[in-house]
N, C-alpha and C positions, 0 to 999 in steps of 0.2 A: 448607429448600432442599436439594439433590440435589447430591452434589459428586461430579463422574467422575472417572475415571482413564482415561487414555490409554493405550494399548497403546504400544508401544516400535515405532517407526514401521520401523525393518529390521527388524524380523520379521512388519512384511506379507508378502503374495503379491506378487509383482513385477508381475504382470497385474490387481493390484487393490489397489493401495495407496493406502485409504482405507477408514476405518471409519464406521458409522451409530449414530446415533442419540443423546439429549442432549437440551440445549434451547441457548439464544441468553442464558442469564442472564451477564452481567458475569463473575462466576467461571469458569463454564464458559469463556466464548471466553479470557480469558486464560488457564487452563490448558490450554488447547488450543495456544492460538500458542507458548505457554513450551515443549510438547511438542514442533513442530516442524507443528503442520496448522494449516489453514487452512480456515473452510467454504466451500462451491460448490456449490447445488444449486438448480433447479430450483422455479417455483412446483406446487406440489403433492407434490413430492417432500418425503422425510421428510431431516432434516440428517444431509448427508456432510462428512466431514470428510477433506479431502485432504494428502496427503504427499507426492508425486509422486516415480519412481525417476531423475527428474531434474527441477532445478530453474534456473529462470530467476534470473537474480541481475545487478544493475551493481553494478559500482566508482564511488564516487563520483566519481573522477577520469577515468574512460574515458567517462562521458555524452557521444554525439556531439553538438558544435554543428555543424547543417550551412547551406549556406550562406543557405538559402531561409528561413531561421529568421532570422538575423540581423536583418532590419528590425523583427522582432517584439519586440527584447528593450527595445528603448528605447520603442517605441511602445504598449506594453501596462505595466499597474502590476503590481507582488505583492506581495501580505501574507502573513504568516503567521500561523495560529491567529487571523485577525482573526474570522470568520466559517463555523467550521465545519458547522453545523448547514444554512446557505442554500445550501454547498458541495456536501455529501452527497446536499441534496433535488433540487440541479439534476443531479447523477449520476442520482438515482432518476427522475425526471421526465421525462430527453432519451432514455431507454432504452423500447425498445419492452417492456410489462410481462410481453407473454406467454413472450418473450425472454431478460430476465435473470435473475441469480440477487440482485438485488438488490430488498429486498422492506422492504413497511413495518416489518416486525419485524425485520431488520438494520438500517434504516435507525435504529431509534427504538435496538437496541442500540451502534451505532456511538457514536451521541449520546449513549449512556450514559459512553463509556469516554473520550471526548473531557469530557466533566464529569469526569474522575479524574486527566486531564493524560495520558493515554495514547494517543488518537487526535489526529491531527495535521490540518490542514490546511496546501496552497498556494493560495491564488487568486491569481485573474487578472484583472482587471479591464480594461476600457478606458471610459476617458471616465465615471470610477466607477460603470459598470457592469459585475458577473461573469460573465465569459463563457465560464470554464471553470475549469481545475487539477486538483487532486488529494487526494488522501487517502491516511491509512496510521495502523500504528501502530508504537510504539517500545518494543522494548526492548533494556536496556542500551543496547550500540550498533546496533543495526538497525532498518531503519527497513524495517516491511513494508508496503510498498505493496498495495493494495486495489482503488482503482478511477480511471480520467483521465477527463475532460469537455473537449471546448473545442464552444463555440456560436459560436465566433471563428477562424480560420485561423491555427495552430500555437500555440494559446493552453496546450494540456497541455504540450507541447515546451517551451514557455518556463516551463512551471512545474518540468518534473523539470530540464531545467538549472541553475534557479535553485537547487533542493534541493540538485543536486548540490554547486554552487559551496558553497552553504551545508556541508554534510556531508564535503568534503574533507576538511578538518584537524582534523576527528575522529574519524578513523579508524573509518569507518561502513561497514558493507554494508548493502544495498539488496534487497532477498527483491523477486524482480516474480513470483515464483510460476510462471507456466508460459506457456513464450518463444512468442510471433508473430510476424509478419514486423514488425510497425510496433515492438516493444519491442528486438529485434535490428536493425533499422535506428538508434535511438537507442543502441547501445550495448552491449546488455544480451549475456548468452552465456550459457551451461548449462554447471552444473557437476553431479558425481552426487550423491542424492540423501544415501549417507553424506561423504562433500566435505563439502556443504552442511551437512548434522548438527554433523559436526565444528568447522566456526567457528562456526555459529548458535550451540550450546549455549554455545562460550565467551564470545563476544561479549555476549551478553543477562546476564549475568552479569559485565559489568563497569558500574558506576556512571559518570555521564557527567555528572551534573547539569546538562543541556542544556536550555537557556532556549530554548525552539523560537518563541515570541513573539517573539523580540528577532535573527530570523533578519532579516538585508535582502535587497532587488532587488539583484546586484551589477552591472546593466545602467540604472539610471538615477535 
């Protein structure tokens, strides 16, 4: 097996900061996210690997609740890590395929890294049925989020609130990679790309021994 090296993500090119090529094996994507990239590309395309000269980030504690959300948090259930695998595929499933960058062979490496206790699941259930949530992966203390689903009205909302509540008092950040109006509406804001270098590398580098299983709903 092929083991890369990452280039040192500030000394891209500012107008193209992201590198190619690689593959999706377990070693690679974790030394890729321990580097600071994350992949994004494209069905057909060859794997890029993103760094961005700025990046999207929440504070666990700044996650907006707003108020249209509220009915959801009692009326919908969350688990954690109960079911990652049915999580990811309903990600992969409700996305139009010509569309995303989420592809059977992410899908199947995700699954890989969620078997090594490193990708994460939120669901959401109503009426124990999954209706949506979230994914990501951890380390140290960072939790990088990945991809939301809701097939339900504000079913992802109730799952990164939950996360949050959850990730407060462990002094977590939150990587959402690169801001939109719907991840800036919950919260999220842009810090620069060396900012962001600067806490990720120390953060992932601290031990947390966090039971992400044993996370609860703090809504019901």
């Amino acid at each position: 097996m092929k083991k890369y090296i990452f280039p040192n993500p500030a000394l891209l090119p500012k107008n193209a900061s992201f590198c190619i090529g690689g593959d999706l094996e377990v070693d690679t994507l974790i030394t890729a996210y321990k580097s600071g990239y994350f992949p994004w590309f494209m069905p057909g395309d060859p794997i890029i690997w993103h760094c961005p000269q700025t990046r999207a980030v929440f504070l666990p504690d700044e996650i907006k609740l707003h108020k249209s959300t509220k009915p959801f948090l009692k009326k919908y259930d969350v688990k954690f890590d109960n079911d990652f695998e049915n999580l990811i595929n309903l990600c992969y499933k409700s996305r139009n395929k010509n569309e995303t960058w989420l592809s059977d062979k992410m899908v199947n490496a995700y699954i890989s890294l969620a078997n090594l206790g490193i990708a994460h699941s939120v669901e959401v259930y109503y009426e124990s049925e999954l209706i949506g949530g979230l994914y990501g992966l951890i380390f140290g203390r960072v939790f990088c989020g990945e991809s939301m689903v809701s097939l339900k009205k504000e079913a992802s909302k109730v799952a990164l609130i939950n996360l949050g509540k959850n990730l407060e008092k462990c002094n977590f950040l939150i990587d959402a990679q690169v801001i939109n109006p719907h991840l800036e509406f919950m919260g999220a804001k842009e810090i620069s790309q060396k900012e962001f270098l600067t806490i990720y590398y120390k953060l992932i580098d601290e031990n947390t021994n966090l039971d992400f299983k044993k996370f609860k709903s703090f809504y019901n």
